[in-house]
N, C-alpha and C positions, 0 to 999 in steps of 0.2 A: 341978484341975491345968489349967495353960491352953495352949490348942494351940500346937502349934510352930510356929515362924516358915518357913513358904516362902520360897524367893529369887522374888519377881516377875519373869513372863516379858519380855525385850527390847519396846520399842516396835518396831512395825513402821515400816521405813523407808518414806517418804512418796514416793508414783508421781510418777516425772517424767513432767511436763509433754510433749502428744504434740506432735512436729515438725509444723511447718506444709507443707503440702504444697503447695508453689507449684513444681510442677515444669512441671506443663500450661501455667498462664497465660505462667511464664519463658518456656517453649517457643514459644505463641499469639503470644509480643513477636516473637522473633527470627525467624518465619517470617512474621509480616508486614511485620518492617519488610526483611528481605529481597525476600519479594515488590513489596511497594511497588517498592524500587529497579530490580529485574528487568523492573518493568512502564513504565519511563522508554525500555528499548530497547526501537526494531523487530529484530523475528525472535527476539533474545536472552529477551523477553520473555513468547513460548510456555512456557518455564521456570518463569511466575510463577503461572502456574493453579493448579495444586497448590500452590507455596505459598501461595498466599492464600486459598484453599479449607481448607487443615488450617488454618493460620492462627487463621480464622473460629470454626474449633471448638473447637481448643486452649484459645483466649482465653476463650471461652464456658464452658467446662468449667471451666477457670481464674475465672472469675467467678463462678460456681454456687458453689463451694466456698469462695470467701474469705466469700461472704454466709450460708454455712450455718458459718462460724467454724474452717473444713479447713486453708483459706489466710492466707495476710496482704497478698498483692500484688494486691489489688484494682485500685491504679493500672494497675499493669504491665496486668495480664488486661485493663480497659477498653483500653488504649493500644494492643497488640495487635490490640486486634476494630476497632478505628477504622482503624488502619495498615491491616490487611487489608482492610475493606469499599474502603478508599479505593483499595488496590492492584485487587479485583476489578472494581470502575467502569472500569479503566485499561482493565486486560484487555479488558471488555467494549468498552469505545471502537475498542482497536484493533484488535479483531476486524470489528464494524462498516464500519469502515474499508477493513482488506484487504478485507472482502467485497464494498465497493463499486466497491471498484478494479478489481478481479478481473473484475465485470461487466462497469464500462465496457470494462474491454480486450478482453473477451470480445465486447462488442456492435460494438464495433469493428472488429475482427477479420473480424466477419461480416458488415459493412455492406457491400453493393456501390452504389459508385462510378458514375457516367457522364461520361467525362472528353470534352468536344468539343474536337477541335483548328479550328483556323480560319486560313485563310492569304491574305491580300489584298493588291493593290497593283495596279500597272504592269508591273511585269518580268514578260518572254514567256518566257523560258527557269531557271525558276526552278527550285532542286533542294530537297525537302522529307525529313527526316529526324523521325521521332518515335520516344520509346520510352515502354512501359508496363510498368511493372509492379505488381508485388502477388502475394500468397501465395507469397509466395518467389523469384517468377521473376519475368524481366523480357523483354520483346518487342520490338526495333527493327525499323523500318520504314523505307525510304526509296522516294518518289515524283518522278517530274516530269512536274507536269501540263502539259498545253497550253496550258492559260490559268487565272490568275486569277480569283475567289476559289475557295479550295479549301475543303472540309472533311471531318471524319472524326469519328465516334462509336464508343469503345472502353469495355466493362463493367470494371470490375477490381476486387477486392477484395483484402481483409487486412488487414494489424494496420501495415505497412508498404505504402502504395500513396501512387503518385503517375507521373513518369515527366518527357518535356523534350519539347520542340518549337522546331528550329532551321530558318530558311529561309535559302536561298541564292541571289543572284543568281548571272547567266552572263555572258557576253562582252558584251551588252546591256544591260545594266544595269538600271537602275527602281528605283521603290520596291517594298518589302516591310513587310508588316504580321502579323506572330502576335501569336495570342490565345488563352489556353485557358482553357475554363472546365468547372469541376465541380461538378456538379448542378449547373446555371442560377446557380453564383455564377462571377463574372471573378474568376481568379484571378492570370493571368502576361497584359502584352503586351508588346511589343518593336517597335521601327522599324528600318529600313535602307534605305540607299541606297547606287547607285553599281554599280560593278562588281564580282561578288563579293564584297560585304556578306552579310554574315550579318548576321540577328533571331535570339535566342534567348530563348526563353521556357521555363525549369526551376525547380527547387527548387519547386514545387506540392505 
């Protein structure tokens, strides 16, 4: 007697295929090419650190995984980690930068000055005006010497210094000569003559 016919069981339906995981390296692109742009502005470009930081690893991550067969955007993931390294250079430059500024203003700031004023000529009754300032304030002075040539040495500092020097003749007239100069460099002079002429020597 011969055995009976079984119904054969279903073929099993064949595994799909596992989804590529390109979610990191998409992500690594769009946060470097973000950062990159970020890192074109001052001030706006503090923004770009972090991105270009995550950036760096996203892409990385993202390339790890296209080369072990996870991914398929191996382009993207590299184009990403270049984007970004190329945005964190930015960064790093204009970090550099402010820091250097930041100094000089700072060394500036705190340089003291020796401003000489100097006042020469002819005229006997001459009327002398000076102002200084620096670290915020400013000092005028007015003199009348007895006689020609005159001078005066004033310290000042800040981020803003400098100050004028104006002479003035009297009813006798003469010549007049200012000069100022800071640290041993001539910076302003001026001439006059006549009666009530003024010399001014400013903007230093």
């Amino acid at each position: 007697m011969s055995a009976p016919d079984y119904p054969q069981p279903p073929a099993p339906y064949p595994t799909p295929p596992a989804q590529p995981k390109n979610g990191l390296g998409t992500a690594g692109f769009v946060l470097g090419l973000l950062g990159l742009i970020f890192s074109f502005i001052p001030v706006i470009g503090l923004v770009a650190w972090p991105l270009v930081i995550l950036g760096i690893i996203f892409s990385a991550l993202g390339f790890v995984r296209s080369r072990s067969g996870k991914a398929t955007n191996k382009g993207l993931s590299i184009a990403g980690l270049v984007l970004s390294v190329i945005g964190l250079v930015l960064c790093i430059i204009w970090l550099a930068t402010a820091a250097k500024v930041v100094n000089e203003v700072n060394n500036e700031a705190n340089r003291t000055v020796t401003v000489h004023y100097e006042v020469s000529g002819t005229a006997k009754d001459a009327s002398i005006t000076y102002t200084t300032f620096g670290d915020g304030s400013a000092s005028t002075n007015q003199e009348q010497p007895k006689a020609l040539p005159w001078s005066k040495d004033i310290s000042t500092k800040g981020l803003l210094k400098g100050g004028s020097l104006s002479v003035t003749t009297g009813t006798e007239g003469g010549e007049v000569t200012c000069k100022v100069t800071v640290d041993g460099k001539e910076t302003k002079t001026a001439k006059a003559s006549g009666n009530f002429a003024t010399a001014s020597c400013d903007g230093f």
